[in-house]
Backbone as JSON, one array per atom type, in Angstrom:
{
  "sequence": "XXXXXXXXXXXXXXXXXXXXXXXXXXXXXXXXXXXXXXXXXXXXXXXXXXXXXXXXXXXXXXXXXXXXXXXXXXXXXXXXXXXXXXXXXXXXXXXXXXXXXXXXXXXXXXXXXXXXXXXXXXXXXXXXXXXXXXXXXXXXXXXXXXXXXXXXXXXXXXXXXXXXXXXXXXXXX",
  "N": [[-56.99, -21.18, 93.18], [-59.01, -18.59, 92.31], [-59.22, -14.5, 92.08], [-61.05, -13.51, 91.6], [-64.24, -11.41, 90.54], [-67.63, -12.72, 91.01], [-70.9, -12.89, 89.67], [-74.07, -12.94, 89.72], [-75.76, -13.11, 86.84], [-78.38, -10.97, 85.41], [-81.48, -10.61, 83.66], [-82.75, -8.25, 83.68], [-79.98, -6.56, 84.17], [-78.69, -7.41, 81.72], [-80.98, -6.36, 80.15], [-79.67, -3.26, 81.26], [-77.3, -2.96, 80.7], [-75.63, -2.33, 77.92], [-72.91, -2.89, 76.93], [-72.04, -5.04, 78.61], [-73.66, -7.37, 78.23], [-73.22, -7.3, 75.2], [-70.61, -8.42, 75.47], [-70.53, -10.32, 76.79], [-72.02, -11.96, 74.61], [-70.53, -11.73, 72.36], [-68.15, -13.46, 73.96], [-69.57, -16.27, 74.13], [-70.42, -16.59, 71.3], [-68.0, -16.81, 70.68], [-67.44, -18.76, 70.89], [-69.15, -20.87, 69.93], [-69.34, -23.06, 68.17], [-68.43, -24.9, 70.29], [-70.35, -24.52, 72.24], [-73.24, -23.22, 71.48], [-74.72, -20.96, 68.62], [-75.56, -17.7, 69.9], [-77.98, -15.23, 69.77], [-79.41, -12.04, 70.72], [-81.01, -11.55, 71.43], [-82.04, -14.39, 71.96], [-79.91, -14.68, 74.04], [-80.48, -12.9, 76.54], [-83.14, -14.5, 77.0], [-82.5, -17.01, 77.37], [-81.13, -16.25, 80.14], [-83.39, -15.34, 81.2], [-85.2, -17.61, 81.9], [-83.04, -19.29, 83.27], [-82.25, -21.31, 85.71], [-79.79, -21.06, 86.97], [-77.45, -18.06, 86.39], [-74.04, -17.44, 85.99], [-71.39, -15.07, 86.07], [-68.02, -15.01, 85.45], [-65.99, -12.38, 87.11], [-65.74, -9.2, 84.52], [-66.68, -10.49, 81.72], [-65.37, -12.61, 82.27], [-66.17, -15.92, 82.21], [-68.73, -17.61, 81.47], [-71.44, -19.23, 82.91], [-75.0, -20.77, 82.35], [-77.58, -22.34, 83.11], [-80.46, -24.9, 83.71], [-83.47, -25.6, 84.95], [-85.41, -29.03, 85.7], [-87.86, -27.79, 84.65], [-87.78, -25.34, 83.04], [-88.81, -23.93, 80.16], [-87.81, -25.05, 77.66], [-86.58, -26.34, 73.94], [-83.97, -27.39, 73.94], [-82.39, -30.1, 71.87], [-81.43, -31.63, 73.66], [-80.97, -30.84, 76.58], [-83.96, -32.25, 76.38], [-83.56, -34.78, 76.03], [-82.11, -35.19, 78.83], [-84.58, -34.26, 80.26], [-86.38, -36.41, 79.66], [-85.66, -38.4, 80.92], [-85.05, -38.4, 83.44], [-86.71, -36.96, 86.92], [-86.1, -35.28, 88.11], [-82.88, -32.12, 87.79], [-80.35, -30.45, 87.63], [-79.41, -28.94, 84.68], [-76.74, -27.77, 82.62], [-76.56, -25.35, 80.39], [-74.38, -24.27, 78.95], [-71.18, -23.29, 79.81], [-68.52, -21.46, 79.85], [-65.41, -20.52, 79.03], [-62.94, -17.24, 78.38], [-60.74, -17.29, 76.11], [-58.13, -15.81, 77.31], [-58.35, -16.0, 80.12], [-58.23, -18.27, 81.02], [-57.17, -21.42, 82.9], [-57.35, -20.2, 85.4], [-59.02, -21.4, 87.17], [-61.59, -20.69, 86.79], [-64.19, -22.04, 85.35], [-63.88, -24.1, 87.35], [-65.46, -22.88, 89.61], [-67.16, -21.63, 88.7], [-69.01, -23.9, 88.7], [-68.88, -24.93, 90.99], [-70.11, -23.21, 92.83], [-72.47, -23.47, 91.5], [-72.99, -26.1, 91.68], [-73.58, -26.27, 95.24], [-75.78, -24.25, 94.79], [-77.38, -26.33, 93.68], [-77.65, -27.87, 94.89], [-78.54, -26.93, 97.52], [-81.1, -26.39, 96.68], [-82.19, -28.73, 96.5], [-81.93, -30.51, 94.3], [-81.0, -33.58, 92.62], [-78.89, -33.94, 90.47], [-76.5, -32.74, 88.42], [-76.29, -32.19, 85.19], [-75.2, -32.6, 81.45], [-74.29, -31.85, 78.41], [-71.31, -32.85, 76.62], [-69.44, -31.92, 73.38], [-67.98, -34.61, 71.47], [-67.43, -35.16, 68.79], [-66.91, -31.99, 66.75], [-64.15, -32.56, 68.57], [-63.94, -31.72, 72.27], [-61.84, -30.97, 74.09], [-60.55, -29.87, 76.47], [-63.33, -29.34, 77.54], [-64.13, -31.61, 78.34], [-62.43, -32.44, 80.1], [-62.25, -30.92, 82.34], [-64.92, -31.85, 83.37], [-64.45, -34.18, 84.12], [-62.67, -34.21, 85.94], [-64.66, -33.16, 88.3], [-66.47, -35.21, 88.53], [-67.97, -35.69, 86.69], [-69.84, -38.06, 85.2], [-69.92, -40.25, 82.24], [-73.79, -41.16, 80.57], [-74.68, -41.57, 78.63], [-75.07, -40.66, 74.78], [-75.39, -39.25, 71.87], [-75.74, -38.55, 68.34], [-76.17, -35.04, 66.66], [-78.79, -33.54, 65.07], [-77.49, -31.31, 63.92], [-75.16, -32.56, 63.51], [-73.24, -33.08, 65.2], [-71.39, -34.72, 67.34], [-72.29, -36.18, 70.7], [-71.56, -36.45, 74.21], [-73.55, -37.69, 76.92], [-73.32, -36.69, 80.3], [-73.41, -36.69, 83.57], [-73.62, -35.64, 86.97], [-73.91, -36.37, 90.31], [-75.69, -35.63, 93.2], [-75.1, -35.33, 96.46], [-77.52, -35.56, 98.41], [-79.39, -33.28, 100.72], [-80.29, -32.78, 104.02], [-82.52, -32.33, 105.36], [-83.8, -29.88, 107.87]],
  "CA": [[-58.21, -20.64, 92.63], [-59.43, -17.29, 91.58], [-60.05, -13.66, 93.13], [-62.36, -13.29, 90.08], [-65.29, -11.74, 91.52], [-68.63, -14.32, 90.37], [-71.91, -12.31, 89.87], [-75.38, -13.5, 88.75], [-76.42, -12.4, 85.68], [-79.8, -11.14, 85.32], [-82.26, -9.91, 82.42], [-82.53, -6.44, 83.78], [-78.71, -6.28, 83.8], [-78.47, -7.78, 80.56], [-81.17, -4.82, 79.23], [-79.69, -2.09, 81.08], [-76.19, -2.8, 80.19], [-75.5, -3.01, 76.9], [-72.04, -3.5, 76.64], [-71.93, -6.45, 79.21], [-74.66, -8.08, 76.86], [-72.22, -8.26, 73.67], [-69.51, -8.57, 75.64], [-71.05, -11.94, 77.24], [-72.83, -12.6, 73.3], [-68.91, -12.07, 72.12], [-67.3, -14.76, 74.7], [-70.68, -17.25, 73.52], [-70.44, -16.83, 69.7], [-66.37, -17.17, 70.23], [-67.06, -20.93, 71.41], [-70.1, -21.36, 69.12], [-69.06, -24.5, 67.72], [-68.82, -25.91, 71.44], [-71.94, -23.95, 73.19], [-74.31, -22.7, 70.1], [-74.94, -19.57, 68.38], [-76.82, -16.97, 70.35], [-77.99, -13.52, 69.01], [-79.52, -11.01, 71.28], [-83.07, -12.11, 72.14], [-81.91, -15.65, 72.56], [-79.13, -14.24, 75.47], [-81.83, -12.22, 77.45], [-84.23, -15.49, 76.9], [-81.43, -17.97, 78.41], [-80.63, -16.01, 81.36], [-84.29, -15.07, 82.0], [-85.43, -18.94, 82.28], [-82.17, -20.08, 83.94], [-82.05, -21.79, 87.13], [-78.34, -20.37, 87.78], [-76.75, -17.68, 85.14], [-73.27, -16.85, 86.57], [-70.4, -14.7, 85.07], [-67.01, -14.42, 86.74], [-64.92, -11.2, 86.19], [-67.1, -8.82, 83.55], [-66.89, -11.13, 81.0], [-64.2, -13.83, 81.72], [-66.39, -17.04, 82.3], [-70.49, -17.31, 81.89], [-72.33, -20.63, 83.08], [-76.25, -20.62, 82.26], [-78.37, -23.69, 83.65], [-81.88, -25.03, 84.14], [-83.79, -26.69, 86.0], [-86.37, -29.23, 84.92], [-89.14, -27.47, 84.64], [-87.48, -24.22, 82.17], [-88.99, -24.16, 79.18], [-86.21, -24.97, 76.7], [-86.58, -26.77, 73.64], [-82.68, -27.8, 73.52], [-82.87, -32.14, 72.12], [-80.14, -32.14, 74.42], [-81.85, -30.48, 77.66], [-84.91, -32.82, 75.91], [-82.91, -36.23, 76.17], [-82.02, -35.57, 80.32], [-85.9, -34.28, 80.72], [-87.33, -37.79, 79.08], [-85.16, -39.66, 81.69], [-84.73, -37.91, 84.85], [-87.94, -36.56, 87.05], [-85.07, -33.61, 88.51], [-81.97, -32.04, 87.41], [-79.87, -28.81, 87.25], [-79.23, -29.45, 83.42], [-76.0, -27.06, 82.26], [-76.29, -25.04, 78.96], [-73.19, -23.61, 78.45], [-70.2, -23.14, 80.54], [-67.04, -21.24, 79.06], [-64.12, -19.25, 79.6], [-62.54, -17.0, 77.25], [-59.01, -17.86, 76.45], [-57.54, -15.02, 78.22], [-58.88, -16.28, 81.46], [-57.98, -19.91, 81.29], [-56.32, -21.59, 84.2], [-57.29, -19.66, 86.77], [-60.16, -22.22, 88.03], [-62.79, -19.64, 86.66], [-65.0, -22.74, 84.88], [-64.7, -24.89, 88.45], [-65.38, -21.92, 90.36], [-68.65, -21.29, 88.89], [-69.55, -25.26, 88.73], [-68.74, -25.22, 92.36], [-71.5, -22.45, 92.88], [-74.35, -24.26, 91.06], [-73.35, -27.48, 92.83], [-74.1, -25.33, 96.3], [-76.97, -23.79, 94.48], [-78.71, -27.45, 93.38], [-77.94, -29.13, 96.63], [-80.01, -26.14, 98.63], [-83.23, -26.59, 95.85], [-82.76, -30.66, 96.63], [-81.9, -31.28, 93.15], [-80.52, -35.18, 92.18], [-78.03, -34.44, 89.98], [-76.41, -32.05, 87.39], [-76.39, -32.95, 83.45], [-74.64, -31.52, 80.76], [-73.1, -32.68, 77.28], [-69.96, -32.12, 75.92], [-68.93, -32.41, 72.23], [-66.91, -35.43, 71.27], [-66.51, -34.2, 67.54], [-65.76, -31.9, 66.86], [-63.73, -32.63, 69.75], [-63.92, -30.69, 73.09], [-60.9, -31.78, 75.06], [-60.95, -29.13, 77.75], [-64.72, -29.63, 78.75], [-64.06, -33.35, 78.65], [-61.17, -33.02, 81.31], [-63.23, -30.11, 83.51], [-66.19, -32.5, 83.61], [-64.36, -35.78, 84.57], [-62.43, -33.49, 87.31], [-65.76, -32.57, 88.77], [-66.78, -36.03, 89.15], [-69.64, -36.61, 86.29], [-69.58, -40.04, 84.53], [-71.17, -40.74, 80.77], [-74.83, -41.61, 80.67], [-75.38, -41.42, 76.76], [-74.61, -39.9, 73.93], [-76.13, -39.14, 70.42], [-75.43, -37.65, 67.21], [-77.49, -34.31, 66.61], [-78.95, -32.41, 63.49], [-76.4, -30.57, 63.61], [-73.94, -33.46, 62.85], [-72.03, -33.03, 66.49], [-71.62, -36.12, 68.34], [-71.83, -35.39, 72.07], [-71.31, -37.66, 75.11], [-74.03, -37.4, 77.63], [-73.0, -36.69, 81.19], [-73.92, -36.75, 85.28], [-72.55, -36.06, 88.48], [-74.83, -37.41, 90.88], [-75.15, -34.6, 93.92], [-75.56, -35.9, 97.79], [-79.14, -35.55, 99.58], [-79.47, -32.35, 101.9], [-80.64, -32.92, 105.09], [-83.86, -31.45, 105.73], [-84.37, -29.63, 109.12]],
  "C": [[-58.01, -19.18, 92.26], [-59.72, -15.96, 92.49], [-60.77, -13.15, 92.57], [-63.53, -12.74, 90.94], [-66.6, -12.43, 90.13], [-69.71, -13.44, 90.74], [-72.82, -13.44, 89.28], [-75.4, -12.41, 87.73], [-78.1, -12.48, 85.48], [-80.45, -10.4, 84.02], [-82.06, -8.43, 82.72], [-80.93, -6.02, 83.81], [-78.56, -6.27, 82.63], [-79.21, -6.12, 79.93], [-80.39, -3.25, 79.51], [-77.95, -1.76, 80.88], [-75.77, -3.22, 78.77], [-74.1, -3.55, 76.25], [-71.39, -4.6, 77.42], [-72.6, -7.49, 78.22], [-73.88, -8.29, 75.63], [-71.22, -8.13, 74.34], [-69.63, -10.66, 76.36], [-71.77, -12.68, 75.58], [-71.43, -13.17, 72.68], [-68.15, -13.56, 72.45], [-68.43, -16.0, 74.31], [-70.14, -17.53, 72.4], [-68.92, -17.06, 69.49], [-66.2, -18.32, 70.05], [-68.17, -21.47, 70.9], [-70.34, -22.5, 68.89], [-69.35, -25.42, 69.44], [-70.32, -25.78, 71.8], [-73.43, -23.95, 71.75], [-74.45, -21.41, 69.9], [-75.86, -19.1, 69.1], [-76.95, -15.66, 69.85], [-78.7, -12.98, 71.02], [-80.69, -11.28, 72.75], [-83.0, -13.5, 72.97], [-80.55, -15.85, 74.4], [-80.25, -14.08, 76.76], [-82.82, -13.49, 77.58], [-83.36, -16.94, 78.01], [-81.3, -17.75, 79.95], [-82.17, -15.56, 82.43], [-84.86, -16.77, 82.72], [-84.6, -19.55, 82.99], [-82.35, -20.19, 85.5], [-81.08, -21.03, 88.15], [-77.93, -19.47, 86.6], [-75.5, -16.9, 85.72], [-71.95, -16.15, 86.05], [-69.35, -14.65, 86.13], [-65.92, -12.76, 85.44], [-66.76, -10.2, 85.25], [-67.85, -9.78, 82.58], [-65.59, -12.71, 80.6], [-64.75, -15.34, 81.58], [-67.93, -16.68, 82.36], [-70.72, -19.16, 82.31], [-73.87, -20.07, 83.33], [-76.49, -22.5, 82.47], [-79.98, -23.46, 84.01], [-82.39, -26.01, 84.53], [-84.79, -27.58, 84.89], [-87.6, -29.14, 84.11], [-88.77, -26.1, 83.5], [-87.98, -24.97, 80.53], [-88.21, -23.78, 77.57], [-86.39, -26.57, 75.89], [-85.11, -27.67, 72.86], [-83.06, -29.65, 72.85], [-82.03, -32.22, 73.38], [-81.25, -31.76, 75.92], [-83.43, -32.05, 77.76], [-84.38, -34.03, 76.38], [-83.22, -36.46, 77.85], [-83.89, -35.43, 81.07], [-86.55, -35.54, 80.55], [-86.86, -39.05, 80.33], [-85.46, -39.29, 83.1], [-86.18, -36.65, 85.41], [-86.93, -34.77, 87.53], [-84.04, -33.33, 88.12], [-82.04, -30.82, 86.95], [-79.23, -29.35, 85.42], [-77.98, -27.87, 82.8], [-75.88, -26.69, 80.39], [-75.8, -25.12, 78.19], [-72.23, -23.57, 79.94], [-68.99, -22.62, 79.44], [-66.09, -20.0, 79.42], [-63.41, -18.61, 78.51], [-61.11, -17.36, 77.18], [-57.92, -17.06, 77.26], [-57.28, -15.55, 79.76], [-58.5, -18.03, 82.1], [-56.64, -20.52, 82.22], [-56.27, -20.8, 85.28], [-58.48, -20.34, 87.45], [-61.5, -21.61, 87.92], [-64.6, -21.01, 86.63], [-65.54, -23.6, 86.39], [-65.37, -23.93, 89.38], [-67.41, -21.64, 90.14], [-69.33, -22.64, 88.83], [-69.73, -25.35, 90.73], [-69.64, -24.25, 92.82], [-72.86, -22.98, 92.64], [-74.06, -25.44, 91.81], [-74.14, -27.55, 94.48], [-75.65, -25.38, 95.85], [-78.26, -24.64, 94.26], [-78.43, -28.33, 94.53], [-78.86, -28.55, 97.39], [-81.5, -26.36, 97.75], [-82.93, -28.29, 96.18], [-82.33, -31.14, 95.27], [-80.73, -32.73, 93.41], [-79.12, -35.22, 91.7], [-77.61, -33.44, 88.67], [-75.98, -32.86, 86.1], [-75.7, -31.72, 82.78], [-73.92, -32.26, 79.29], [-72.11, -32.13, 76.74], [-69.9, -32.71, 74.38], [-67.51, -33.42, 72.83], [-66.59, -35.61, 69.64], [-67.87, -32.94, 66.85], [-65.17, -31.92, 68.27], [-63.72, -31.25, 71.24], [-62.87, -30.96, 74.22], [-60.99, -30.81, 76.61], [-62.08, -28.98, 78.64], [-64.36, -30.83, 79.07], [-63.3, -33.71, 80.08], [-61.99, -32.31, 82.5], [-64.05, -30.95, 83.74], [-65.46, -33.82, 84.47], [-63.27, -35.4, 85.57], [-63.1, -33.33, 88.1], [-66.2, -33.75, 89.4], [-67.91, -36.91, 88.12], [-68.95, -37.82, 85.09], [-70.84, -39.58, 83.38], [-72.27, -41.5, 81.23], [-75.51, -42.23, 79.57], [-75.04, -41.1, 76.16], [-75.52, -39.74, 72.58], [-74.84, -38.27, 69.79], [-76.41, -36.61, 66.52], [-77.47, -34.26, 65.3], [-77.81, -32.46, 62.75], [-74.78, -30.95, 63.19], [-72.38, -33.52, 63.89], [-72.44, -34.17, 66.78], [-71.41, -36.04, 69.78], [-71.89, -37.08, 73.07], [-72.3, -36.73, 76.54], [-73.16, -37.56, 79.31], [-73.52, -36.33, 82.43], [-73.25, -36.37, 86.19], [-73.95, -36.4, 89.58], [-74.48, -36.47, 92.28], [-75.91, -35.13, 95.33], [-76.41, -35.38, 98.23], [-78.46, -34.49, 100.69], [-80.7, -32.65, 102.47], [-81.97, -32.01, 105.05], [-84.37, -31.42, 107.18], [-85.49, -28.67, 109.37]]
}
């Protein structure tokens, strides 16, 4: 693994730093095609609604997530809400290429898994492109444990493959 250190990212960080903010917009809009374009407003808007928003390093890896209840008109987010009454639902996840292979991506998956077992959640969601192809989420995801649920073809003319991992019941004392 990693001695990366793994912060939260928060709105008031985001405003009062501004070169963390395009330096995290930067590593986003690099992987566009996988994640989606974000500008400025829509950063600060992500990380304020998110469930989990975690960076490792300054800017080597971000993961943003939400719960069911964030109001986020993704179809995709939209699809797992129509099915499932709970669920940590994953935005984005990405690493810049610099950073790759050092376990940064499981590192912060393995955080929100923690993070949605203590809220009780069911089960994390998330889609990956399957074209244009995404071979490196595809392999991170089916390392992790989550299994296809679905898939579509958006708007936007991506074809994604819906996905689950299915997260064990905490005990309640």
């Amino acid at each position: 693994m990693t001695t990366t250190s793994i912060t939260n990212v928060t709105f008031v960080e985001l405003e009062e730093s501004p070169s963390l903010r395009a330096a995290l917009l930067a590593l986003n809009n690099d992987h566009a095609v996988e994640l989606s374009w974000a500008d400025d407003a829509k950063l600060r808007n992500l990380v304020a609604i998110a469930f989990l928003a975690e960076r490792a390093g300054f800017a080597d890896a971000l993961l943003i997530a939400f719960d069911q209840d964030a109001h986020y008109d993704s179809p995709n987010f939209l699809w797992f809400r129509s099915r499932y009454a709970r669920f940590v639902y994953v935005d984005r996840v990405v690493t810049a290429p610099q950073a790759r292979g050092r376990g940064l991506a499981s590192t912060l998956y393995g955080r929100l898994i923690e993070q949605a077992i203590a809220a009780n959640h069911e089960r994390i969601v998330c889609e990956v492109n399957v074209d244009p192809p995404n071979p490196g989420s595809q392999a991170l995801h089916r390392s992790l444990g989550f299994v296809p649920v679905g898939d579509a073809r958006l708007p936007t003319g991506k074809t994604v493959i819906y996905l689950e991992l299915k997260l064990p019941f905490r005990n309640q004392k």
